[in-house]
Structure formats: structure tokens, C-alpha cells
C-alpha positions as a Markdown table, in Angstrom:
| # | Residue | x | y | z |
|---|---|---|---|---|
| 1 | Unk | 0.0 | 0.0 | 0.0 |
| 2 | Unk | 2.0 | 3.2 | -1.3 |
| 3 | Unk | 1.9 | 6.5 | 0.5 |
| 4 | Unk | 0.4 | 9.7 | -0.9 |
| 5 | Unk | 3.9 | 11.8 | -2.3 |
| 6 | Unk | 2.4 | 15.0 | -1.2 |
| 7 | Unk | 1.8 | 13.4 | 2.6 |
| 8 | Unk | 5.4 | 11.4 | 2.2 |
| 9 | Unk | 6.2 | 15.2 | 1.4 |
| 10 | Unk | 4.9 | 16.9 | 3.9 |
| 11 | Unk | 6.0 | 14.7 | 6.9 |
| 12 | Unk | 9.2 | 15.1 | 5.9 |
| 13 | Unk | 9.6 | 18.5 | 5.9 |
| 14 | Unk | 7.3 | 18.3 | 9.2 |
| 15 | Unk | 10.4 | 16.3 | 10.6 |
| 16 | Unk | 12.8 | 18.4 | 9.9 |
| 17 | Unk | 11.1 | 21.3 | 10.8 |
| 18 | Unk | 10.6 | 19.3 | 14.3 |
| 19 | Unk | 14.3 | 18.5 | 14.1 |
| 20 | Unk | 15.6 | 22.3 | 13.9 |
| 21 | Unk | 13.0 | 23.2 | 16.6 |
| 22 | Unk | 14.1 | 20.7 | 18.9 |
| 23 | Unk | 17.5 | 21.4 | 18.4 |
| 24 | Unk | 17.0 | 25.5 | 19.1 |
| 25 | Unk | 14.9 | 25.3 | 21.7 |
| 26 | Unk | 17.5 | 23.2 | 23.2 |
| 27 | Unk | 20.2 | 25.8 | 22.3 |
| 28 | Unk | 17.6 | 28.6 | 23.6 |
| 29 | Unk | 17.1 | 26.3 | 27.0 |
| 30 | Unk | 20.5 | 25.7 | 27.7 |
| 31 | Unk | 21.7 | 29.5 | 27.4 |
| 32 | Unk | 18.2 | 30.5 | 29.8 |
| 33 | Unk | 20.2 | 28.0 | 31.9 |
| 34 | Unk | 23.9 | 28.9 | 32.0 |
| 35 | Unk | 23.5 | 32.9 | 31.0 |
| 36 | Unk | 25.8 | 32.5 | 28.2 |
| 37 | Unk | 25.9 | 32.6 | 24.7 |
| 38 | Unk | 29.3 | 30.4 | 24.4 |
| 39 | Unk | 28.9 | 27.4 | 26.1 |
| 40 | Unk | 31.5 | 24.9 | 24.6 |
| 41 | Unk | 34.1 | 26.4 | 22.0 |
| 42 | Unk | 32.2 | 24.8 | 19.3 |
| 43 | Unk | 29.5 | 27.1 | 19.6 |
| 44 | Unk | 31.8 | 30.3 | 18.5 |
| 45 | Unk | 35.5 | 29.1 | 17.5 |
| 46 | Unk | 36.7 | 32.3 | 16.9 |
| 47 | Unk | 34.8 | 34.5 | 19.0 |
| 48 | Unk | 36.2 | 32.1 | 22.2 |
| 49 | Unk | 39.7 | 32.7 | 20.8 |
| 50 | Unk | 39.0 | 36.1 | 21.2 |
| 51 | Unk | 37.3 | 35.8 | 25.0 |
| 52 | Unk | 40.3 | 33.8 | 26.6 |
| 53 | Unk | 42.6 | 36.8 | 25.3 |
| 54 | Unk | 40.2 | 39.2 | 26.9 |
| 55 | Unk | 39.2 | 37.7 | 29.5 |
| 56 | Unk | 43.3 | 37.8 | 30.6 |
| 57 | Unk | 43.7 | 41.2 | 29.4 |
| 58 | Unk | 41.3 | 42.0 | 32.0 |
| 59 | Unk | 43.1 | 40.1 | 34.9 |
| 60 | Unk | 46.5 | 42.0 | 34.0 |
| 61 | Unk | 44.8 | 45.2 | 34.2 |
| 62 | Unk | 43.2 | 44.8 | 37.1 |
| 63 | Unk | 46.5 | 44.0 | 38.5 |
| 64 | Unk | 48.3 | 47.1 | 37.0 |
| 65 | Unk | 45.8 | 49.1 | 39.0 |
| 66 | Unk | 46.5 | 47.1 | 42.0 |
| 67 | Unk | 50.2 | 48.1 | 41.6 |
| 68 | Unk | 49.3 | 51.8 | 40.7 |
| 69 | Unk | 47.2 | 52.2 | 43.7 |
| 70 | Unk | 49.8 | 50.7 | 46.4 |
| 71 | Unk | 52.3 | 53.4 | 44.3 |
| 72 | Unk | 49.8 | 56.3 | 45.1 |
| 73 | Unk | 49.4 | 55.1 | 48.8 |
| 74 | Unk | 53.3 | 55.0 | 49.0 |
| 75 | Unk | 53.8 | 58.5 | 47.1 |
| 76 | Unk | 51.2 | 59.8 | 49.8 |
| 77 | Unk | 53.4 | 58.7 | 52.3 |
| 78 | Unk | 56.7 | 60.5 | 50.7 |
| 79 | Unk | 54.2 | 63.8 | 50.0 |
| 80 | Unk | 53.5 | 63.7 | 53.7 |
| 81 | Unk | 57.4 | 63.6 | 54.7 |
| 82 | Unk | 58.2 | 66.7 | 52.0 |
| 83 | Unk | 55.0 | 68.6 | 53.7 |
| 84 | Unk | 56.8 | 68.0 | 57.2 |
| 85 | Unk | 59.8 | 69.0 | 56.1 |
| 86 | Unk | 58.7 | 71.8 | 54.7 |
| 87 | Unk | 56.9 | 72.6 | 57.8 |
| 88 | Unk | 60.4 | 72.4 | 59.9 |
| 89 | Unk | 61.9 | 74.1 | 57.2 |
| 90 | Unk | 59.5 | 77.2 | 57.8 |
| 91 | Unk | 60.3 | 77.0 | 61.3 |
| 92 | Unk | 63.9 | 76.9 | 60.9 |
| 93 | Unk | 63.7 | 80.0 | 58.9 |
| 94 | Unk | 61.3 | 81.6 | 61.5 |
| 95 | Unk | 64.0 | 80.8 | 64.1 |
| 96 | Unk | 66.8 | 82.4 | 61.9 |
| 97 | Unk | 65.1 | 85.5 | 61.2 |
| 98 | Unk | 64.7 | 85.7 | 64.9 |
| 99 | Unk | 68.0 | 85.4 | 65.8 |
| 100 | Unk | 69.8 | 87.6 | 63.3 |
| 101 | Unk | 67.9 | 90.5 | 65.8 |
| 102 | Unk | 68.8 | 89.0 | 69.0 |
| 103 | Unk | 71.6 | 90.4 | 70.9 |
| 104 | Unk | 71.3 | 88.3 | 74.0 |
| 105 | Unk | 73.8 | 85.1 | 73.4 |
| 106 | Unk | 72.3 | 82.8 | 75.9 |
| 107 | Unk | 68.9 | 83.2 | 74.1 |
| 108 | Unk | 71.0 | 83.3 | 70.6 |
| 109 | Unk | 72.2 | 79.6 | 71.9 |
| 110 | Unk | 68.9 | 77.9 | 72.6 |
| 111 | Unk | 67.6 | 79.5 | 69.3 |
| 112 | Unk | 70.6 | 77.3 | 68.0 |
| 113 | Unk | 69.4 | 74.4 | 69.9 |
| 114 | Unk | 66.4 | 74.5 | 68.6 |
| 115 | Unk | 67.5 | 75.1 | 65.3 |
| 116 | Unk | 69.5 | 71.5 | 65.4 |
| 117 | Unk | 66.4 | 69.7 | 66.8 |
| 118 | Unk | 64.5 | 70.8 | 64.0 |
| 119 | Unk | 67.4 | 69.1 | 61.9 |
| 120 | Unk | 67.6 | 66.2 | 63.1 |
| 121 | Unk | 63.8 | 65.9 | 62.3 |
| 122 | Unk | 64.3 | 66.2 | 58.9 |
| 123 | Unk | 66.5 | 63.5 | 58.5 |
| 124 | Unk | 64.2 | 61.3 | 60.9 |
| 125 | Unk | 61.7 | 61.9 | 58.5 |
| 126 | Unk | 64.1 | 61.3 | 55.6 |
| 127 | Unk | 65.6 | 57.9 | 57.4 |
| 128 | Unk | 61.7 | 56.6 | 57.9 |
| 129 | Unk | 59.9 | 57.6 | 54.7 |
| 130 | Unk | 60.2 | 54.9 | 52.4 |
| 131 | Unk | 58.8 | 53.8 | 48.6 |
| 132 | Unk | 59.1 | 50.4 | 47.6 |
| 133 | Unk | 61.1 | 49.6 | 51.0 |
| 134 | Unk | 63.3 | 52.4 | 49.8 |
| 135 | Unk | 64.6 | 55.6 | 51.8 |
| 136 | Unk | 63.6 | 57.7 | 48.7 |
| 137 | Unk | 64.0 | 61.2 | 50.5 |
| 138 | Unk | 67.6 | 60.0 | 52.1 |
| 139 | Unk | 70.1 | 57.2 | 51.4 |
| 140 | Unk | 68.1 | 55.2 | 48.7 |
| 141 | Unk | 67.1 | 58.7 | 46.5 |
| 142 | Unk | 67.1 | 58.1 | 42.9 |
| 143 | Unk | 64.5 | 56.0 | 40.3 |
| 144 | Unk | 61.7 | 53.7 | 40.8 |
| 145 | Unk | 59.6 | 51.5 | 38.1 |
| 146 | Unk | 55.9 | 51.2 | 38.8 |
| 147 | Unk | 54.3 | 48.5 | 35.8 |
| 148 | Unk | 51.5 | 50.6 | 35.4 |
| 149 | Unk | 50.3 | 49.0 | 32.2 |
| 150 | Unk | 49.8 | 44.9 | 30.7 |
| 151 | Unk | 53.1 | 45.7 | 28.2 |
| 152 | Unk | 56.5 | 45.8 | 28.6 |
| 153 | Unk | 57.1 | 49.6 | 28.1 |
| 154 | Unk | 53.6 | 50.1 | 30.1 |
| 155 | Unk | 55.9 | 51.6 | 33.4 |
| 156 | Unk | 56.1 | 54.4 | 35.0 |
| 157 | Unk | 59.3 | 55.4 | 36.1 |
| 158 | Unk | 59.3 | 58.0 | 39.4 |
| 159 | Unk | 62.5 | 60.2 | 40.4 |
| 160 | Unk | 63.2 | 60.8 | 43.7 |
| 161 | Unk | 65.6 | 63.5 | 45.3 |
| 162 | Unk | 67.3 | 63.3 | 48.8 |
| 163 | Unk | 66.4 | 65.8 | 51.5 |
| 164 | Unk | 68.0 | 65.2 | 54.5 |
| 165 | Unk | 70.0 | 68.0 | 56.2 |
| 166 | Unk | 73.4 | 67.1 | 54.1 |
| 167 | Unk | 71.8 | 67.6 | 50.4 |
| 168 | Unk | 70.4 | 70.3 | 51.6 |
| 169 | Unk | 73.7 | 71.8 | 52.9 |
| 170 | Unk | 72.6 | 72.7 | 56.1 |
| 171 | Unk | 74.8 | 70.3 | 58.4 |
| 172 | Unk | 77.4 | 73.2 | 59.1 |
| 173 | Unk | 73.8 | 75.9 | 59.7 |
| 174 | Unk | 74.5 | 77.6 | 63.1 |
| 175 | Unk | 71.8 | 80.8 | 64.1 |
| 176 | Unk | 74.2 | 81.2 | 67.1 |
| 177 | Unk | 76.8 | 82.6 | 65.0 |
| 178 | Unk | 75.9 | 83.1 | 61.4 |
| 179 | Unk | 72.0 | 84.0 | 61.8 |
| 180 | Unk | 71.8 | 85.4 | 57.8 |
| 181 | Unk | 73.7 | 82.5 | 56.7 |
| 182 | Unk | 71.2 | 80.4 | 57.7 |
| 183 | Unk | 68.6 | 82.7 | 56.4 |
| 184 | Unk | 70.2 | 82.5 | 53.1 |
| 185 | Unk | 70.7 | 78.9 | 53.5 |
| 186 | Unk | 67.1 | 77.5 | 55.0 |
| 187 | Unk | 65.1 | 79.5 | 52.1 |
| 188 | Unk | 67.3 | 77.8 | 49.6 |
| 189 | Unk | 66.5 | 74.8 | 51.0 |
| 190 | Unk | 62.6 | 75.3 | 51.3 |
| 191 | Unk | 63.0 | 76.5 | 47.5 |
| 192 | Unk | 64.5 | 73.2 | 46.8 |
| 193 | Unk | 62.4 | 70.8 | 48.9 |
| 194 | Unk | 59.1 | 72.4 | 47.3 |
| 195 | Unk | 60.3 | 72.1 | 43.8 |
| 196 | Unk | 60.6 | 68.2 | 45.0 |
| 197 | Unk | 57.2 | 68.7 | 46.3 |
| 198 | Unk | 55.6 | 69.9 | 43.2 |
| 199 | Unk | 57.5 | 67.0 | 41.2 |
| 200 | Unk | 56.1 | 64.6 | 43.1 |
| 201 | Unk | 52.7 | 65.9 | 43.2 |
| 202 | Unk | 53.1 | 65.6 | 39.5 |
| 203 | Unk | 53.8 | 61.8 | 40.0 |
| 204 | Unk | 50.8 | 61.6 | 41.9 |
| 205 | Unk | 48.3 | 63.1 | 39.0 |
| 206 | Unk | 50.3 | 61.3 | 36.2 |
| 207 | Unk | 49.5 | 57.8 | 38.0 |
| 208 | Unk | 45.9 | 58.8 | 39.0 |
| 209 | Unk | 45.4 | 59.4 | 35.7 |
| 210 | Unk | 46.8 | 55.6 | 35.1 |
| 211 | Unk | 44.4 | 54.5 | 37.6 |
| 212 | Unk | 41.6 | 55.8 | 35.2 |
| 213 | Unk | 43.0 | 54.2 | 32.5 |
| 214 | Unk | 43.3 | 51.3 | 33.7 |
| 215 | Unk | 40.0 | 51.1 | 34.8 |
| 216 | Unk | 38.3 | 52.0 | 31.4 |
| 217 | Unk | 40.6 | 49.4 | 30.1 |
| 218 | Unk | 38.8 | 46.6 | 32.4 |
| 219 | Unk | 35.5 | 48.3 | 31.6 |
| 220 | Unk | 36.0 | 47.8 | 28.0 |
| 221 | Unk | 37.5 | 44.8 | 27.7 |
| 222 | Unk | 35.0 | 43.4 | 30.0 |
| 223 | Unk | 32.0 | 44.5 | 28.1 |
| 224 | Unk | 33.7 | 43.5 | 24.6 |
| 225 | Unk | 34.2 | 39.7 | 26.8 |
| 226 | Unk | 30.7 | 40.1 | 27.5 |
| 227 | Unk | 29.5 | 40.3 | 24.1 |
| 228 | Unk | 31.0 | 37.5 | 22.7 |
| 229 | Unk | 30.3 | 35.4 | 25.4 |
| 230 | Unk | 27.2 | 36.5 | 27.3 |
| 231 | Unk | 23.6 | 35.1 | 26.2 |
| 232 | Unk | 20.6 | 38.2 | 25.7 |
| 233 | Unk | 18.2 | 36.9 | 27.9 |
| 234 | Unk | 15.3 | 38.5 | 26.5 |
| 235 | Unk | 16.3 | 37.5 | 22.7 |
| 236 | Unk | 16.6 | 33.8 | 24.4 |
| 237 | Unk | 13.1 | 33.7 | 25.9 |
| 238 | Unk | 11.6 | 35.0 | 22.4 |
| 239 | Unk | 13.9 | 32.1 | 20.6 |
| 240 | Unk | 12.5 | 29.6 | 23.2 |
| 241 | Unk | 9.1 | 30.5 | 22.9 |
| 242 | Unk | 9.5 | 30.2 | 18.9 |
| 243 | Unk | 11.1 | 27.1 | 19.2 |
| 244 | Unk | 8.0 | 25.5 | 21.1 |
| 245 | Unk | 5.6 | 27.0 | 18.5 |
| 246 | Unk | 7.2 | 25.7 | 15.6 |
| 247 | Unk | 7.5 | 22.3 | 17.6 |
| 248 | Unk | 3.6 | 22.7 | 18.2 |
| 249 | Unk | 3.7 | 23.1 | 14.8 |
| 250 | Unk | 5.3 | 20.3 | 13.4 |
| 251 | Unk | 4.1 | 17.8 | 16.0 |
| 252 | Unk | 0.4 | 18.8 | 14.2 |
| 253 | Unk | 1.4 | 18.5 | 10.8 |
| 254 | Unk | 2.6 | 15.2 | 11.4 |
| 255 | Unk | -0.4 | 13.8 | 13.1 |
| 256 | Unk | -2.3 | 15.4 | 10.5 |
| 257 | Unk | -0.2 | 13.6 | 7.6 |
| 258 | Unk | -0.5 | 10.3 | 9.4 |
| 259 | Unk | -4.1 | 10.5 | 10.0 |
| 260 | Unk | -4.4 | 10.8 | 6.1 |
| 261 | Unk | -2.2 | 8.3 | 5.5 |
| 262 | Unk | -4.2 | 5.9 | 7.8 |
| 263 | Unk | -7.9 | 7.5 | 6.1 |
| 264 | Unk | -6.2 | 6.4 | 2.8 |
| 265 | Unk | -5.0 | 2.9 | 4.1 |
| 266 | Unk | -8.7 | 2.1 | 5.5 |
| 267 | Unk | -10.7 | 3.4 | 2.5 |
| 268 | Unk | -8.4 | 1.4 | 0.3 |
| 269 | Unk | -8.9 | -1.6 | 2.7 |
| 270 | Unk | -12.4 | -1.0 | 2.4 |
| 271 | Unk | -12.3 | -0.7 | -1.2 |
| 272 | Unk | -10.4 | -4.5 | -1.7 |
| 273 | Unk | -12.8 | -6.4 | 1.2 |
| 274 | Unk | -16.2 | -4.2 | -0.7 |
């Protein structure tokens, strides 16, 4: 007993039409599921390629800001040793100025005192303030890295100038005896200390403005990762809900075919016991 072609036809195509709605409501199901678009590399050869390089882009850049921001901690730290420096320095001067008008030597003498102690805070400040486990403002002055980017030239490479009493040439400074020499030689030495100041307020911009980078960087790259591998959940639910209509679908054009085929069968039947 030979099938209709049109109905051999038709439930053919209804298979297959079942067979592609199965397979993306499936797809559609398991992305619902796992929130991604890119389950198994076969779904997006290339595009997962591109992911894995993102996705460790991201990770190193996250980590270049971890290393900028324990640089701007530390330059804090050296900013707040120039600042009380600075604030000694002023002092000192405050103390010369004084003494090149006093006439009274015993007073001239514990000026001078106090002049020295407020030396030997500087270089306590200089021996204790450190970048990188480095004196930078006394014995360990000079140049510092800080990988601030994911490349090898992405660094950021930070000067630092000693400060203590003997680079600023004021080890020999008595207000005892040579009041306008020390004058002369604190201001010089406030001059020099803030130029250092301003320098290194610079560093602190120029790295803040690494910090930003860096975080647009992650921003970016984690949005392009995102693309390629993170399923629209909306556009998922409408594919889904597709999917089971066309599977509707299908199913009903294939019980439809069958029930012809079975009316032909029985009238044919019919037709050969008649």
C-alpha cells in the first residue's frame, strides 16, 4: 500500500522542521540555563579565541591598577614627609630670622638648639619615609619603576631627590653665629624641597590618571568579553518560545499527515474487502 507523495512530502519536511525546533529550543534552553551565549568552544570558534585573550587582558589590568594604587598610597606617604619638612623648614627660617635680631647670646644659643632639633627631624623623616622599601627622600634617592600597564614599556618610572640635612647643605647651619647665613641657606633649602614637592605631586596626577586608565581598560574589555560570550536573555526567551511553537507546529502537521495516510489505508482496505 503506497503513501500519498504529497503526505510522504509533507512529513518530511514536518520532521525536519521538528528537528531544527528541537534542536533551538534546546540551544535557547541551555543558554536561559547557563546565562551564556558560548557554552562549549564549538558554539563560537573564533569568537572564544578572542574571550580567553580578553578575559586575561582584564586580569592584568586589574592587577596594574593594584600596583598603581599601592604606588599612590606610597607617594602619599613621601608627599606627607616633603609637607613636614617643609613645615620644619619654615620653622627653621622663623628661628633664623629671629636670631639675626637677637643680641642676647644665651637666648642666641637655645635658638641654636632649637635650630639643630629641628634638623635632626628632617633626617628622621628622611631615614623613615620609604617607597618600595626604599629611603627615597635619604640614602636610597634616585628612580623607581611602577608597571603601570599589561606591556612591557607600560611603566612608570618615578625620580626621587634626597632631602635630609646634608643635600640640603645645612649640616654646618649655626643661628648662634651666622643667623643670615642660615637665612640664606634655610630658604634655599625650602626652594629646593618644594620644587621636589611639586615634582612629586606631579607623579601623583600622572598615576591617577593611570588608575583611570586602567579602569576604562577593564570596563572595556569586559563588556567586549561580555558580548561574545554572554547570552541576551530577552532574545533567548523570544527564541525559546519560537522554538515551542514551531514544535507545536510540526508535531500537528505530522499527526495530521498520518491521520491521512491511515484515512487512505482504511478506504483502500475498504475498497479490496467491498
Amino acid at each position: 500500500m503506497a503513501t500519498s507523495p504529497v503526505n510522504s512530502s509533507t512529513t518530511l519536511i514536518a520532521l525536519g522542521g521538528l528537528k531544527s525546533a528541537n534542536a533551538d529550543a534546546a540551544k535557547a534552553t541551555e543558554r536561559l540555563a547557563t546565562g551564556l551565549k558560548v557554552v562549549r568552544a564549538s558554539d563560537d570558534p573564533a569568537g572564544v579565541g578572542k574571550a580567553a585573550q580578553l578575559k586575561a587582558e582584564v586580569a592584568s589590568y586589574m592587577q596594574a591598577k593594584k600596583n598603581i594604587n599601592s604606588a599612590l598610597g606610597e607617594m602619599q606617604n613621601v608627599t606627607d614627609g616633603i609637607n613636614g619638612i617643609l613645615d620644619y623648614l619654615a620653622e627653621m627660617r622663623t628661628i633664623a630670622v629671629a636670631a639675626s635680631s637677637e643680641t642676647n647670646e644665651d637666648v642666641r644659643a637655645a635658638m641654636n638648639t632649637q635650630f639643630k632639633e629641628l634638623a635632626a627631624g628632617i633626617d628622621e623623616i628622611t631615614s623613615t619615609v620609604t617607597f618600595a622599601n626604599k629611603k627615597v627622600l635619604g640614602a636610597d634617592a634616585g628612580a623607581i619603576t611602577v608597571q603601570v600597564g599589561i606591556t612591557q614599556a607600560g611603566v612608570k618610572s618615578l625620580t626621587f631627590s634626597s632631602a635630609n640635612v646634608a643635600t640640603l647643605n645645612m649640616t654646618s647651619t649655626n643661628v648662634s653665629a651666622g643667623a643670615s647665613a642660615a637665612i640664606s641657606a634655610v630658604t634655599l633649602a625650602i626652594n629646593t624641597v618644594s620644587q621636589n614637592l611639586a615634582k612629586y605631586g606631579g607623579y601623583e596626577a600622572s598615576l591617577q590618571n593611570y588608575s583611570d586608565m586602567a579602569d576604562s581598560a577593564v570596563l572595556s574589555k569586559s563588556s567586549q568579553y561580555g558580548d561574545i560570550m554572554n547570552a541576551d536573555l530577552a532574545v533567548e526567551a523570544t527564541n525559546l518560545a519560537s522554538a515551542k511553537i514551531r514544535q507545536d507546529a510540526a508535531t500537528a502537521v505530522l499527526a495530521q499527515a498520518n491521520s491521512i495516510n491511515r484515512n487512505i489505508a482504511d478506504y483502500l482496505l475498504n475498497g479490496a474487502i467491498g
